[in-house]
C-alpha positions as CSV (number, residue, x, y, z in Angstrom):
1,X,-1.3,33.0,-9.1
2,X,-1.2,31.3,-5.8
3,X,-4.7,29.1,-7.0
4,X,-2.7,28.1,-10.3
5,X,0.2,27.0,-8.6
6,X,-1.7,24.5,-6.6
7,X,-3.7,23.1,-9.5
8,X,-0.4,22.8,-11.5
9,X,1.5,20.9,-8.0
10,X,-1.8,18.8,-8.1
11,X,-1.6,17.7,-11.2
12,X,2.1,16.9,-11.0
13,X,0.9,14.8,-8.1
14,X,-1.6,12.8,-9.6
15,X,0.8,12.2,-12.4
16,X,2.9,10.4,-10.2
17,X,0.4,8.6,-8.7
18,X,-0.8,7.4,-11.5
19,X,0.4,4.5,-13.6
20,X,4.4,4.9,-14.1
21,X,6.1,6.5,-11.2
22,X,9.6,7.0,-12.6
23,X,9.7,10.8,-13.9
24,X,14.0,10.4,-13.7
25,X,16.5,9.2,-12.5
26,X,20.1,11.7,-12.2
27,X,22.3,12.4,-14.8
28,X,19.9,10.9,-17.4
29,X,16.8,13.1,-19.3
30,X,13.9,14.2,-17.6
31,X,11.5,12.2,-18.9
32,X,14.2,8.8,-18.8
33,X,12.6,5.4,-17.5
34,X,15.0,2.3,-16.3
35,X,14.0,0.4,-19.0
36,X,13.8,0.4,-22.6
37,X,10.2,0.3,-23.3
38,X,6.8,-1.0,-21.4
39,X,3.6,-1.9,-22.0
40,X,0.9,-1.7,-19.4
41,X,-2.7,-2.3,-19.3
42,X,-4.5,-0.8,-15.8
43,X,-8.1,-0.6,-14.5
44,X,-9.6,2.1,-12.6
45,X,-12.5,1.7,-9.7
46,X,-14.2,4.1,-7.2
47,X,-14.9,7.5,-7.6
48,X,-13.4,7.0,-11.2
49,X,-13.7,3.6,-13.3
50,X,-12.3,2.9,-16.3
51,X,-9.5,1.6,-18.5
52,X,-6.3,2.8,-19.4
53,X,-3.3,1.2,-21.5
54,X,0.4,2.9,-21.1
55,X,3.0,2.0,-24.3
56,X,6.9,3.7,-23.9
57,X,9.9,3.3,-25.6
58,X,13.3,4.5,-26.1
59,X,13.7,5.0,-22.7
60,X,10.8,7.2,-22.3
61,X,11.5,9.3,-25.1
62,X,8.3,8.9,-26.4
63,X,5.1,7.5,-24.2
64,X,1.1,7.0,-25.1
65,X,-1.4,6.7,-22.4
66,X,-4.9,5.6,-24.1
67,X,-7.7,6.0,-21.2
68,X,-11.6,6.0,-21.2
69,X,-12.6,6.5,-17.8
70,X,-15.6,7.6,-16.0
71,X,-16.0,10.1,-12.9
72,X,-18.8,10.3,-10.5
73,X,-18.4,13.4,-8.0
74,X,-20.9,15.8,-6.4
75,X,-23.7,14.5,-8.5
76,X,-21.8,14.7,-11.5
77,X,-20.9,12.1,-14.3
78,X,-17.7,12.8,-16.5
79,X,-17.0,10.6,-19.0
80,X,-13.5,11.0,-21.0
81,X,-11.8,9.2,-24.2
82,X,-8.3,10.8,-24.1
83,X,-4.9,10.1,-24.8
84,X,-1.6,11.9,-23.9
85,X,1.0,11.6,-26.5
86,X,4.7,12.3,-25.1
87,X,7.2,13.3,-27.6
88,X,10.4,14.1,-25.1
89,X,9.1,17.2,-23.4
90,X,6.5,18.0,-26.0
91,X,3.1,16.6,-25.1
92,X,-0.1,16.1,-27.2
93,X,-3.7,15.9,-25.0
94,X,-6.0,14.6,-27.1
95,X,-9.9,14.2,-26.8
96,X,-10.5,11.3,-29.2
97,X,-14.2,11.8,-29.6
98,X,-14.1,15.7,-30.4
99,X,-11.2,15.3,-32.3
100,X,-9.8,18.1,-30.7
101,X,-6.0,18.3,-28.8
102,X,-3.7,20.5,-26.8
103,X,-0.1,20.5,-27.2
104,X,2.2,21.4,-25.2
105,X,5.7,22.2,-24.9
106,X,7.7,22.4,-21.3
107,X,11.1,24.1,-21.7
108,X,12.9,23.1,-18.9
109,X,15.4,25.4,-17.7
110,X,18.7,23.8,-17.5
111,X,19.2,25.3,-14.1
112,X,16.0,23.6,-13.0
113,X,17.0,20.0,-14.4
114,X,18.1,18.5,-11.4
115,X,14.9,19.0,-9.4
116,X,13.3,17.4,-12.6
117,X,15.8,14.0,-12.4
118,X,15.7,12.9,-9.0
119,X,14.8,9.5,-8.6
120,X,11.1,8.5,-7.6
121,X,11.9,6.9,-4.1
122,X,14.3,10.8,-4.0
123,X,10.9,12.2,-5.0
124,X,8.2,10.6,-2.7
125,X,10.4,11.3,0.0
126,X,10.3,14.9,-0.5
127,X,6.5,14.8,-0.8
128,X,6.1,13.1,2.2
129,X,5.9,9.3,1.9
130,X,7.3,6.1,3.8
131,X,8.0,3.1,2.4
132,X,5.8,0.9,4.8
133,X,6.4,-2.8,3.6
134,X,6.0,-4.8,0.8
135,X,4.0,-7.2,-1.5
136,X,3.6,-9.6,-4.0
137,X,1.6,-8.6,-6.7
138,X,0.8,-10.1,-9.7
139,X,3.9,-12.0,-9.4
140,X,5.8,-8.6,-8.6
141,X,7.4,-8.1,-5.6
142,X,6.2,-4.7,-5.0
143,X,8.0,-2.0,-2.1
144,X,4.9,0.1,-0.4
145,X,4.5,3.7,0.2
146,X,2.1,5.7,2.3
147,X,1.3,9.4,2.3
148,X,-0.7,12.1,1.0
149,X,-3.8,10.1,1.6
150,X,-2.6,7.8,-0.5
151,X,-0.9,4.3,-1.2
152,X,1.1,2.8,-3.8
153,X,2.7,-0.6,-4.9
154,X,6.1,-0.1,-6.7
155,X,8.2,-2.7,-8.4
156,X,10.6,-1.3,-10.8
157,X,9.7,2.0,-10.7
158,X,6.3,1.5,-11.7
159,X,3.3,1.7,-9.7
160,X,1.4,-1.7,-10.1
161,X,-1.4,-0.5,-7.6
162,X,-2.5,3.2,-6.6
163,X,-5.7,3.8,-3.8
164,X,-5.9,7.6,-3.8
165,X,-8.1,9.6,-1.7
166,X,-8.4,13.1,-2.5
167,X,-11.0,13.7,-4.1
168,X,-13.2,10.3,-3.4
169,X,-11.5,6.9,-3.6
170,X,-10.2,5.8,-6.5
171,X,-8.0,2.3,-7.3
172,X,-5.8,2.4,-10.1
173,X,-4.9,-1.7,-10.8
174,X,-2.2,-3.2,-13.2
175,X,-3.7,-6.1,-14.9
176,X,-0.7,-6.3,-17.5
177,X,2.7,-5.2,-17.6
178,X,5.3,-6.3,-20.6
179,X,8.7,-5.2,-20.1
180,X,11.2,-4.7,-23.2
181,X,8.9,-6.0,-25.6
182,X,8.2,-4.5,-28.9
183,X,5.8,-1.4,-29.5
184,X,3.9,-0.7,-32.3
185,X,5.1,2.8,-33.0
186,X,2.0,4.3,-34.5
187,X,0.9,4.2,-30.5
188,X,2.6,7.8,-30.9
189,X,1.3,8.8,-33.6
190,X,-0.5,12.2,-33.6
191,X,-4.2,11.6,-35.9
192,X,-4.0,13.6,-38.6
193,X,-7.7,15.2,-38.1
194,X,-7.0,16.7,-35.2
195,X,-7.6,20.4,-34.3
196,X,-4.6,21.4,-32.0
197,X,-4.2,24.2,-29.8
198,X,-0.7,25.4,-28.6
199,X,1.1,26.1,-25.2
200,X,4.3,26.6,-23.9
201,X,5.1,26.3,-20.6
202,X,8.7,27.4,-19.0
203,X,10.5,26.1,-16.1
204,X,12.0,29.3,-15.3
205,X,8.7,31.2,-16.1
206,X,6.8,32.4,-12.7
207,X,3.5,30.6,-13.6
208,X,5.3,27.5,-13.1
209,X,7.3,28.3,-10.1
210,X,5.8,25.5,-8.4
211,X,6.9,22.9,-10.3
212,X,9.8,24.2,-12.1
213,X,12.0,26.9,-9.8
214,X,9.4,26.4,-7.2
215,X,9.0,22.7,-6.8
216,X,9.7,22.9,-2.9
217,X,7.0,25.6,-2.7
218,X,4.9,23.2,-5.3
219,X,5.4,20.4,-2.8
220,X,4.5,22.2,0.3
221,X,1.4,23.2,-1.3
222,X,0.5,19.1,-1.7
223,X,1.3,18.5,1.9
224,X,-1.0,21.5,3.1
225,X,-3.5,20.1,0.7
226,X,-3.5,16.4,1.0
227,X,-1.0,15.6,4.0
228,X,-1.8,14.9,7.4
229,X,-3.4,17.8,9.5
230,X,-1.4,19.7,12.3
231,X,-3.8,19.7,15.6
232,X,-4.5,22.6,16.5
């Protein structure tokens, strides 16, 4: 139980870490960005290397993230064509050249919400981060954080540079970012020869104490992993 609860709080960090790093703002849905829609193209370097494009709309009702990226860890090459398809709290994984997908369904429990809605500068905070200074990037004034062996360029809520170290270095880069424009709604479209799996995941379910009812414990369990270390 313990192990799963870590892997789940890691993966909630590396989610925000990645490309967007708006996950809510109070008052407003979960899954609610600032802005209307985005498009955003990003390139990966380091341990992993790669590409990955990011389309949302409706105020992140509905969100795409294309991404063929390469991993090279402990002698091992991993290679990955995925996409994650958001539909509100539903989400599609899907391995593009299997053809095969998982999706999943998060039932947040209403008495949970408010952990789930805090803003991203409310959220870094908790984990552990300081904003540290700031700078330009392309053509962004960006606010930057520091912590969790990691570092992170923010302009609008969204992370136009990532260096993460936790498992190897890794560089996540905006190249493009379109705000407000137009998407092409077929972006979240689920292919039709796709063969899906199912889960369902509940806030108020134990399993997922650490990022549901739990997300204090969830975010202790990051700092223990990736934070500073106490001297002994």
């Amino acid at each position: 139980m313990k192990t799963t609860k870590i892997i789940l709080a890691s993966a909630l960090f590396v989610m925000f870490l990645a490309q967007t790093a708006s996950f809510g703002q109070k008052a407003k849905s979960v899954f609610y960005y600032p802005v209307k829609s985005a498009y955003v193209e990003s390139v990966y370097s380091g341990t992993t290397t790669g590409n990955e494009t990011f389309y949302m709309d409706k105020n992140g009702k509905v969100s795409a993230r294309y991404a063929q990226l390469t991993t090279k860890s402990m002698g091992t090459t991993t290679k990955s064509n995925q996409v994650t398809i958001q539909h509100d709290s539903v989400f599609y994984t899907i391995d593009l050249d299997k053809r095969t997908g998982v999706k999943t369904t998060i039932h947040i429990d209403p008495k949970d919400a408010e952990k789930w809605t805090k803003s991203a500068e409310e959220i870094w905070t908790d984990m552990g981060f300081k904003k540290t200074g700031e700078e330009t990037l392309i053509g962004k004034k960006c606010d930057i954080w520091e912590g969790m062996s990691s570092k992170i360029w923010v302009w609008q809520n969204f992370s136009l540079k990532t260096e993460m170290n936790l498992f190897g270095k890794t560089v996540i880069e905006v190249k493009k970012i379109d705000i407000g424009g137009s998407i092409d709604k077929s972006k979240f479209e689920i292919p039709s020869d796709i063969k899906m799996t199912e889960s369902t995941f509940s806030t108020s379910d134990p399993v997922f104490d650490s990022i549901g009812k739990g997300f204090e414990k969830g975010l202790k369990d990051l700092k223990d992993m990736f934070g500073p270390k106490k001297k002994k």
